[in-house]
C-alpha positions, 0 to 999 in steps of 0.5 A, a space after each residue: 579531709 580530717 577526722 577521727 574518734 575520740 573516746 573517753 571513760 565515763 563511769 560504766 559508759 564509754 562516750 564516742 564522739 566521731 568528728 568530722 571536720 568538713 562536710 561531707 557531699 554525697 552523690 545524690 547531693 545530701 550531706 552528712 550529719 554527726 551524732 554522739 552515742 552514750 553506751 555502757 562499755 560492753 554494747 561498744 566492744 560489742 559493737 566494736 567486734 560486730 563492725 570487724 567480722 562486717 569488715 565495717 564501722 561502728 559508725 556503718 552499723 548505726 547509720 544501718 539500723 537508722 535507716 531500717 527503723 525509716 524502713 519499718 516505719 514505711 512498712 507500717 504506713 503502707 500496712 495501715 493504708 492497706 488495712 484501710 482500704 480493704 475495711 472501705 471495700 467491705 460493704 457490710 458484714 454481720 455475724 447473722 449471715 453466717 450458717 447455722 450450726 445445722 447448715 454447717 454439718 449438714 453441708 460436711 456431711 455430704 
């Protein structure tokens, strides 16, 4: 299988354009698909030295953060299903049937 990066300079930026040139079959009968990031150059060096200390890739550290955001947003999801039916199991609720402010000293008092 063939491959590489290609980088050039554009002005401040450094595009990277990873290629792959055949489609890659993952165990679970996915495939892969390639992007093309524009970052300046430091967020790249950065990234660069990020992916060594890892022992990993840039392309490893992108696919990592995609795949958290999708775990955010499930996050979120359940969350809000959760919000959603304790609100549904709250029968009724009102600010008048809480204690007085006498019951409530007279209660700490004891």
């Amino acid at each position: 299988m063939g491959g590489g990066l290609d980088t050039f300079a554009s002005g401040a930026y450094v595009v990277a354009r990873i290629f792959v040139t055949e489609t890659v079959r993952l165990w679970y009968g996915g495939t892969v698909a390639n992007i093309t990031v524009t970052v300046p150059d430091d967020v790249y060096r950065a990234a660069r030295v990020r992916a060594a200390e890892r022992d990993s890739s840039v392309s490893a550290l992108v696919a990592d953060y995609l795949r958290s955001l999708s775990v955010r947003e499930a996050e979120i999801v359940r969350l809000e299903a959760q919000q959603r039916r304790v609100q549904r199991q709250i029968e009724r609720f009102s600010a008048g049937d809480r204690l007085s402010r006498e019951e409530l000293h007279g209660r700490a008092v004891r």
